[in-house]
Structures are given as structure tokens and as C-alpha cells.
TILOPA-640482 format. One line per field, with one value per residue (C-alpha): residue in one letter; x, y, z; residue number from 1. Coordinates in Angstrom, 1 decimal, m for minus. Each point is the difference from the previous one (the first is absolute). Layout:
rest <- c(A | ...)
c1 <- c(X | ...)
c2 <- c(Y | ...)
c3 <- c(Z | ...)
nr <- c(NUM | ...)
***
This chain:
rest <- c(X | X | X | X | X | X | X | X | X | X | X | X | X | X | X | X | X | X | X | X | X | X | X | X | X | X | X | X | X | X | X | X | X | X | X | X | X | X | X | X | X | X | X | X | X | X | X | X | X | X | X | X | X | X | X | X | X | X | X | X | X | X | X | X | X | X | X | X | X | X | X | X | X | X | X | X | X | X | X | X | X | X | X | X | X)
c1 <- c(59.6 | m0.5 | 1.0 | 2.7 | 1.5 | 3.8 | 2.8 | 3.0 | 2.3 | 3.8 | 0.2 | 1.7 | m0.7 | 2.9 | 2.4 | m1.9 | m1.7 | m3.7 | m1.8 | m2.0 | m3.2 | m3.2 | m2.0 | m3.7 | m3.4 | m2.7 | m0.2 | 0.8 | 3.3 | 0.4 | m0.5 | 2.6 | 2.2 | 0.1 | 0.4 | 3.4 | 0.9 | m0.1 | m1.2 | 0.7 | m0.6 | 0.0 | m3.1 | 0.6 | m3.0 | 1.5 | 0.9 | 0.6 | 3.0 | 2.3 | m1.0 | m2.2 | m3.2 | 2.2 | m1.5 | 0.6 | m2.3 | 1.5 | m3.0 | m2.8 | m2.4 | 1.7 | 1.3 | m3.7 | m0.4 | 2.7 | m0.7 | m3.3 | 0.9 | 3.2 | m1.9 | m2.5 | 3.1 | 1.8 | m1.6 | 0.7 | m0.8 | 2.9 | 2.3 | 3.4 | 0.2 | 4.3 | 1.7 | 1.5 | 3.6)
c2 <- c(114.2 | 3.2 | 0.9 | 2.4 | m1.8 | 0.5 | m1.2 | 2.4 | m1.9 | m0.1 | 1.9 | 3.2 | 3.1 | 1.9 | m1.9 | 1.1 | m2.8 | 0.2 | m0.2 | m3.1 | 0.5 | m0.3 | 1.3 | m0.6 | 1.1 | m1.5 | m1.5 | m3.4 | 1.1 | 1.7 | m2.9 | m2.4 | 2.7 | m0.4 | m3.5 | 0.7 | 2.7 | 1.1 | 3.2 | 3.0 | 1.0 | 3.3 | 0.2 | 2.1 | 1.2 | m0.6 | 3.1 | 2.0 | 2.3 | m1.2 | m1.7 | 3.8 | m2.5 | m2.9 | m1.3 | m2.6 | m3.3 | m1.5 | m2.1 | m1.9 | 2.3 | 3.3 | m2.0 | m0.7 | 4.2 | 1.2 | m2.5 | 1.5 | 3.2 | m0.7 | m1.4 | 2.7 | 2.8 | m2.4 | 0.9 | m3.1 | m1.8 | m2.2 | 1.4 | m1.7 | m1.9 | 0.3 | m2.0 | 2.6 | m1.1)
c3 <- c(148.1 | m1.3 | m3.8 | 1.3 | 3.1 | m0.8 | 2.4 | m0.3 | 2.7 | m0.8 | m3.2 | m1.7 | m1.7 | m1.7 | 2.2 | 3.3 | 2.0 | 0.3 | 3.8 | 0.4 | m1.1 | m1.5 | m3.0 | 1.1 | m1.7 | 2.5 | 3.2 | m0.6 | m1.7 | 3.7 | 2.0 | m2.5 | 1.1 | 3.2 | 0.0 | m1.4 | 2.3 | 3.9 | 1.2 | 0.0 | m3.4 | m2.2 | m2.0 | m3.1 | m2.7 | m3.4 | m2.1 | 3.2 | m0.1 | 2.2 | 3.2 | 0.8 | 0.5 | 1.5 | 3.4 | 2.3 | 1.1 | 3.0 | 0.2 | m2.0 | 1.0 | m0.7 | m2.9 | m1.2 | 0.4 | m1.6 | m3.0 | m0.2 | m0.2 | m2.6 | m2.3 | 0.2 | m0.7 | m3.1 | m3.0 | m1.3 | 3.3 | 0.4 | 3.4 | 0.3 | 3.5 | 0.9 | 3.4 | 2.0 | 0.3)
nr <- c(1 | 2 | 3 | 4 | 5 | 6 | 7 | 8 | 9 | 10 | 11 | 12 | 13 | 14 | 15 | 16 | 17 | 18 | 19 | 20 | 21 | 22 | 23 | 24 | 25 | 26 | 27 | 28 | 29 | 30 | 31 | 32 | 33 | 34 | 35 | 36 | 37 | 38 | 39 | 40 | 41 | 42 | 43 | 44 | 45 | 46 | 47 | 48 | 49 | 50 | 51 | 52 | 53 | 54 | 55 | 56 | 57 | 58 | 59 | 60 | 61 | 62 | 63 | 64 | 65 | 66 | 67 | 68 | 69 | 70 | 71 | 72 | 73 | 74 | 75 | 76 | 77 | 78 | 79 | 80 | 81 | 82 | 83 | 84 | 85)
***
């Protein structure tokens, strides 16, 4: 597991409920992910504003792409993997 693999399922900020998600920072973080949830999902670099960079993997192969190319764009390179409910 990856030193930043962060499960954000069922909790709050400021009163607000937080999507299902996923704090990742490489690829194995990625795939403990998806053993927790379905597709589709939203694949978000961190420290993007808003969900401007947002995309979706309806697959594992577009999934393995658009990983790729968050990680690349997170300066920090951790992306946030949220369910799409």
C-alpha cells in the first residue's frame, strides 16, 4: 500500500458529506481502490481547482490512462479517485 492511500468513505466536512473516495499517490494505491468501488469513476489530480481537470474512467484501460496522465498534472502526484453516485 502506498504511504498516502486514504479512504474517505462516509465522512464529513463542515457538516457536508464527503463523495466516496480515494486519496492515491501511485498505482497500487489505484488498484486498492478499485477493489472497493465499481466503475465509473471521477479521477481528480490533487490541488486542482475545482473539478476543471476532473475526468472520467469507465474502464481499466482508460482508467490506467487517465491515471497516467493525473499523476503527471498533480504536483504532488497523489489524484483523488471519487464513485460517481
Amino acid at each position: 500500500m502506498g504511504a498516502c492511500y486514504t479512504a474517505c468513505l462516509g465522512k464529513t466536512l463542515g457538516g457536508l458529506e464527503m463523495t466516496a473516495g480515494f486519496e492515491c499517490c501511485d498505482e497500487v494505491d489505484v488498484s486498492l481502490a478499485m477493489k472497493e468501488i465499481g466503475y465509473p469513476v471521477k479521477v481528480i489530480p490533487s490541488f486542482s481547482l475545482g473539478y476543471g481537470e476532473a475526468e472520467v474512467a469507465n474502464s481499466p484501460a482508460e482508467l490506467a490512462s487517465i491515471t497516467t496522465k493525473a499523476f503527471q498534472q498533480s504536483p504532488l502526484h497523489r489524484i483523488r479517485i471519487e464513485t460517481m453516485e
